[in-house]
C-alpha positions as a printed Julia matrix, in Angstrom:
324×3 Matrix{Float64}:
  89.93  -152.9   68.71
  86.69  -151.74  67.97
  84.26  -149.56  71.11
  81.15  -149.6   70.91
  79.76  -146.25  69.65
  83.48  -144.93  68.67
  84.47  -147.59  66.03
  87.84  -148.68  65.14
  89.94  -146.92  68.35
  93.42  -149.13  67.89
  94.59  -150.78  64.89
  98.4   -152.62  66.06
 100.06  -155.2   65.39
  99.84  -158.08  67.96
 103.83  -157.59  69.19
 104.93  -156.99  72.82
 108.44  -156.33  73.69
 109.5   -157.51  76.93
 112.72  -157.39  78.89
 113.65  -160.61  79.87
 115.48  -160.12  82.83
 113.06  -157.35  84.84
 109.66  -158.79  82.62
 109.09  -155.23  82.05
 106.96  -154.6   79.25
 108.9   -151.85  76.76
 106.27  -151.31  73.87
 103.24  -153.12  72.09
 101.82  -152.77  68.76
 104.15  -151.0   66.15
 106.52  -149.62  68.26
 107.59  -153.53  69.38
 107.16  -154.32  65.66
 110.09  -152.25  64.8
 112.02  -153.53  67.62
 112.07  -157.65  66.22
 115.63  -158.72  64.88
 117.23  -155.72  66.76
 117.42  -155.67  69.93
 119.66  -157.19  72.29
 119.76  -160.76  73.65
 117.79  -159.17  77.26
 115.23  -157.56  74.93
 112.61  -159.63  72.99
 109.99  -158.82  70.79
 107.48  -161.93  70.85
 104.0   -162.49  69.0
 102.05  -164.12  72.19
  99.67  -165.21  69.14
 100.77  -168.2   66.33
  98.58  -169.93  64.47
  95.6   -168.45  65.75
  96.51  -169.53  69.39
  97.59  -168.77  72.61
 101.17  -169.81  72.83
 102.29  -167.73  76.26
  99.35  -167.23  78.61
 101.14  -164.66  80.89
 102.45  -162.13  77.84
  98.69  -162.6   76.07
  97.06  -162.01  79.45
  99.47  -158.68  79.89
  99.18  -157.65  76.27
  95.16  -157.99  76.88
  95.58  -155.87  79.75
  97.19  -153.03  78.02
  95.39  -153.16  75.25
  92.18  -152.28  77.59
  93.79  -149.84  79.06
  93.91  -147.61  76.13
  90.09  -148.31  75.85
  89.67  -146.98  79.38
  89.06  -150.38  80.48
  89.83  -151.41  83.97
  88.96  -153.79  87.14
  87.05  -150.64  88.36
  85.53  -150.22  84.79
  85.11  -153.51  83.16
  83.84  -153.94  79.72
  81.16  -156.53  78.29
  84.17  -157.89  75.52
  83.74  -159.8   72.02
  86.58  -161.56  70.47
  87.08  -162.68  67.49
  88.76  -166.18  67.0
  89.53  -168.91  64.42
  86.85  -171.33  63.36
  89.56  -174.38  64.03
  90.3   -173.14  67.34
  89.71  -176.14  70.1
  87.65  -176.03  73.31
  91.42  -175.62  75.24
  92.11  -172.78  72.77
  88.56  -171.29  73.61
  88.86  -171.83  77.11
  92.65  -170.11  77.41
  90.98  -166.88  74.97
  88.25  -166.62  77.91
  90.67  -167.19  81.0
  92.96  -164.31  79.54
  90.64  -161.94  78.43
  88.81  -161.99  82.21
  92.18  -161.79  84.28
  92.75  -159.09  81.92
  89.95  -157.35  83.03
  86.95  -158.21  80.82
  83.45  -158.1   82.66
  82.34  -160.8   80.04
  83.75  -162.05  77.58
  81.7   -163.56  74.23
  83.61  -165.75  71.35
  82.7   -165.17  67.35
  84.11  -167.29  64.91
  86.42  -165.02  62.29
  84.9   -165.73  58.64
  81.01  -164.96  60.32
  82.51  -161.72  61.52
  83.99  -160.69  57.79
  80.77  -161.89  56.45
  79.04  -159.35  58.6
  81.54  -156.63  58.37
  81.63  -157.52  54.78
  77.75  -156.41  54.73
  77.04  -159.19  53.36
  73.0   -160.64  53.79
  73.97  -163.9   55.89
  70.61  -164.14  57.66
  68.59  -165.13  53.47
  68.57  -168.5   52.35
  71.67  -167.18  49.93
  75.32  -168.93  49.58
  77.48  -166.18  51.06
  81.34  -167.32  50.66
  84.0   -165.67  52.9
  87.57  -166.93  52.25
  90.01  -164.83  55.25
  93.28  -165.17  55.36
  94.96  -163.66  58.1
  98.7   -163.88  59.62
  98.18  -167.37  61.24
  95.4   -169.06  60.15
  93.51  -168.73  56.83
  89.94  -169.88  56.81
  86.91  -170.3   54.15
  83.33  -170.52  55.29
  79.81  -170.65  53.2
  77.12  -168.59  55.29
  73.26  -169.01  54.78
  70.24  -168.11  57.08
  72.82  -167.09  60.24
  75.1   -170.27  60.4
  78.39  -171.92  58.41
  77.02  -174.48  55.81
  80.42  -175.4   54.68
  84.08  -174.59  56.7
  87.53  -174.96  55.8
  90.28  -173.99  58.09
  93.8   -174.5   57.81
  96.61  -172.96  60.15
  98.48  -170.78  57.27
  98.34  -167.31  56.93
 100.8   -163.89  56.24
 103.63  -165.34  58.46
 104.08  -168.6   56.41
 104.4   -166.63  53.36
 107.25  -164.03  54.69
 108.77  -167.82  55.95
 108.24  -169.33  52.24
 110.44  -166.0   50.9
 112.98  -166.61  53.86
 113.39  -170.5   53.08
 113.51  -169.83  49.36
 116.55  -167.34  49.74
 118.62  -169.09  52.07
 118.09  -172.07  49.38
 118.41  -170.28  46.18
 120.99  -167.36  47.27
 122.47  -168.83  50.12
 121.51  -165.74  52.59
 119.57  -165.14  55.61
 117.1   -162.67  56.02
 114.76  -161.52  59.51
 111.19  -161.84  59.25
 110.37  -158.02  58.89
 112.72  -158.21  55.76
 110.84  -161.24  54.25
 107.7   -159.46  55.02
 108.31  -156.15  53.17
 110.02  -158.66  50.29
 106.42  -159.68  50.12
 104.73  -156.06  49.9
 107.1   -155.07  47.48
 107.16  -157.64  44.78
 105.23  -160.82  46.24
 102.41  -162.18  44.19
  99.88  -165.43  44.29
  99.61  -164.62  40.26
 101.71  -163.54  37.56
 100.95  -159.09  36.75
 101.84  -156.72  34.31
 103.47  -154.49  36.41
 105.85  -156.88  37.64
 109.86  -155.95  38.68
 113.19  -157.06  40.24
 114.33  -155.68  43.85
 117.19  -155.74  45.76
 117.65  -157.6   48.79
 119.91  -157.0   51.71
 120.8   -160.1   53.99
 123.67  -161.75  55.98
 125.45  -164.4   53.61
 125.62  -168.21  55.47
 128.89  -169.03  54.12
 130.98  -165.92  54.99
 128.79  -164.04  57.31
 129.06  -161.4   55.72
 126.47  -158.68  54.57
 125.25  -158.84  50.52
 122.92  -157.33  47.94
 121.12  -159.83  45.69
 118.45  -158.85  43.01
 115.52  -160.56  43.56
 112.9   -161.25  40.46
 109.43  -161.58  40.87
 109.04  -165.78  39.83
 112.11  -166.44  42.69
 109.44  -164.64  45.6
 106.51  -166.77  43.86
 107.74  -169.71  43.85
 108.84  -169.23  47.65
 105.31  -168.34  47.84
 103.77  -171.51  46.34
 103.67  -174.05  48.5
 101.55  -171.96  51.75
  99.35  -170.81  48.8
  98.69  -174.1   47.88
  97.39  -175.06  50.62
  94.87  -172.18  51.14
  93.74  -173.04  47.69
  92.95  -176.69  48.1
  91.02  -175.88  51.43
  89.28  -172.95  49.56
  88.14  -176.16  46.89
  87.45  -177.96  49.63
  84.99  -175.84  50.61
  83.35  -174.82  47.71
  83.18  -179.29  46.97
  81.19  -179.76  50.45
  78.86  -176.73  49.69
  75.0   -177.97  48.63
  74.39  -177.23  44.88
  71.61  -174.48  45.86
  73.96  -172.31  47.49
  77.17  -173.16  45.01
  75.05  -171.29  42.1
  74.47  -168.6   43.96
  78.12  -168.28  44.91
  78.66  -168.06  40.93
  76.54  -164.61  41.56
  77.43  -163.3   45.11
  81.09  -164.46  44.11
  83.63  -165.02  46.75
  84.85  -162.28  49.26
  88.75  -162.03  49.75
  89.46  -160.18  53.1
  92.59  -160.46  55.56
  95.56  -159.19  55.11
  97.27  -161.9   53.57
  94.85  -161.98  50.65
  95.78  -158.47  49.7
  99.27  -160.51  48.6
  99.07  -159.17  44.46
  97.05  -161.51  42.06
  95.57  -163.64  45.2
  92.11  -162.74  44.02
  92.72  -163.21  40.29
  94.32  -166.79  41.82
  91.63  -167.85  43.42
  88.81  -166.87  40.42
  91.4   -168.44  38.12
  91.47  -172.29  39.66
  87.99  -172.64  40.71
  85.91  -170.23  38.14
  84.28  -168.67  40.64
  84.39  -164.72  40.59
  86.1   -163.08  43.63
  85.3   -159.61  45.36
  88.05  -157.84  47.44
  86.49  -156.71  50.25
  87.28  -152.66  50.72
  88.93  -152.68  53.79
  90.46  -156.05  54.34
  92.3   -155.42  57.13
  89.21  -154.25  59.32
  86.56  -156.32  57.74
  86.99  -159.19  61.22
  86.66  -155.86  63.5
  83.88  -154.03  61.48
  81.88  -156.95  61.61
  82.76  -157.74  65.38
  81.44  -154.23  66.1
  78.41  -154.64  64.34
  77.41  -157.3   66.34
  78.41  -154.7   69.38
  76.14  -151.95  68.28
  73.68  -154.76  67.27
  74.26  -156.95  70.62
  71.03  -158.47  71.12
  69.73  -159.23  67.43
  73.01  -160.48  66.26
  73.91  -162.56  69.9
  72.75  -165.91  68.08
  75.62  -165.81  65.53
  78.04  -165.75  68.67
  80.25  -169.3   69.45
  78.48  -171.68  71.99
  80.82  -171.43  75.26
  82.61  -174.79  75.71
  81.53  -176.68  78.6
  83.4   -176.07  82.53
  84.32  -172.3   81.35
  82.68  -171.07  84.44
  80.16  -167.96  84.15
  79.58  -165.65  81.36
């Protein structure tokens, strides 16, 4: 969450924990990050976000609502609110974001497609006649756009991100080794000794996990090509919609992607050797942006401190969404 004039005031992951007998809400953010896979069967730890969408109004409405009140925000104080949201999303999805973030609280509430906020936070000059290429892969949805003079020439979006990957690691030990892992496991699998691209500096790990035949705990050693080829067939997919784009962009702006090169932000593509993946299959050269996982926000705030000039790169409100 980004405030205007303060920058950058909460950076959590998008976990509640609720418990399901009282509904009481236990902790957000980190705190009910550390809580998923062990807690018990009353207690759950839910991402009220998959695949860039809403999938439980009531626990994204409350999660809203708390995350405004560490801003300060509340019915008495309401806030003029921009979020940021997948390109793909659908005039439901866009309608559910709005209804949410106004029972949470929001004065109004303004939409801004994902890859134009990166390409802003990413400082990148998207209002000259210049190919700008943004390819953002986050933990749901991954999404490449070409920006010239203020709007998206050419968009790809597919519904893959960070959690398919720690699922592609799961899938590929419970085939290869026979044992199950939880999804916090998978994920720091990943960190540890995932990659999109074969490194120098590559090496084994060991894995902890529950075996399926007997049930009972072991320790495997896990090499690098096993987690990549878990890895594969999500990063596949980005890459042929990152082609995609770059095959529907007009010939003017693809040569001046060959200079500007392509910017890498998300989380996801700070997986090891995305970048050098991505320059590798389509010969274009790729930039990592410096802070990937605030480039969305940054740019989002930009637009804040910038409200009125930048207001024309905002998402056109789908129709019957009542007043601004």
């Amino acid at each position: 969450m980004y405030a205007r004039g303060q920058g950058i005031i909460l950076n959590e992951p998008t976990v509640i924990a609720l418990n399901s007998r009282t509904q009481e809400v236990l902790a957000m953010g980190h705190e009910a990050w550390h809580m998923i896979g062990r807690t018990p069967g009353h207690i759950v730890a839910v991402r009220p976000l998959r695949g860039g969408a809403i999938t439980d109004f009531e626990i994204t409405q409350r999660l809203i609502r708390l995350i405004f009140a560490r801003a300060g925000i509340t019915r008495l104080q309401r806030a003029r609110v921009l979020v940021c949201v997948p390109s793909a999303i659908t005039h439901v999805e866009q309608r559910a974001v709005l209804e949410a973030t106004r029972r949470a609280g929001a004065a109004q509430t303004y939409l801004i497609e994902q890859p134009m906020a990166a390409a802003i936070g990413a400082s990148l000059p998207i209002h000259e006649p210049l190919g700008n290429m943004v390819v953002d892969i986050g933990g749901g949805t991954s999404e490449m756009a070409v920006i010239s003079m203020g709007g998206i020439v050419s968009l790809q979006a597919v519904r893959v991100g960070g959690f398919d990957f720690d699922a592609g690691i799961s899938a590929c030990l419970r085939r290869d080794h026979g044992i199950a892992v939880g999804e916090r496991t998978a994920e720091e699998i990943k960190l540890a000794i995932g990659s999109a691209f074969p490194t120098a500096d590559e090496f084994k790990a060991e894995v902890r996990g529950r075996d399926l035949m007997s049930g009972l705990p072991r320790t495997i050693v896990l090499a690098p090509e096993e987690v990549r080829e878990g890895l594969e067939e999500p990063i596949q997919r980005v890459m042929t919609s990152v082609k995609q784009a770059l095959a529907e962009t007009p010939p003017e702006l693809a040569q001046d992607l060959l200079e500007m090169g392509i910017h890498l932000v998300g989380g996801g593509g700070m997986l090891r050797g995305f970048d050098r993946r991505i320059e590798h299959e389509t010969g274009v050269p790729v930039r990592m942006s410096e802070m990937p996982l605030e480039t969305v926000v940054l740019g989002a705030g930009r637009c804040l401190e910038s409200f009125d000039r930048l207001r024309d790169v905002f998402m056109d409100r789908p129709r019957g969404s009542g007043p601004r």
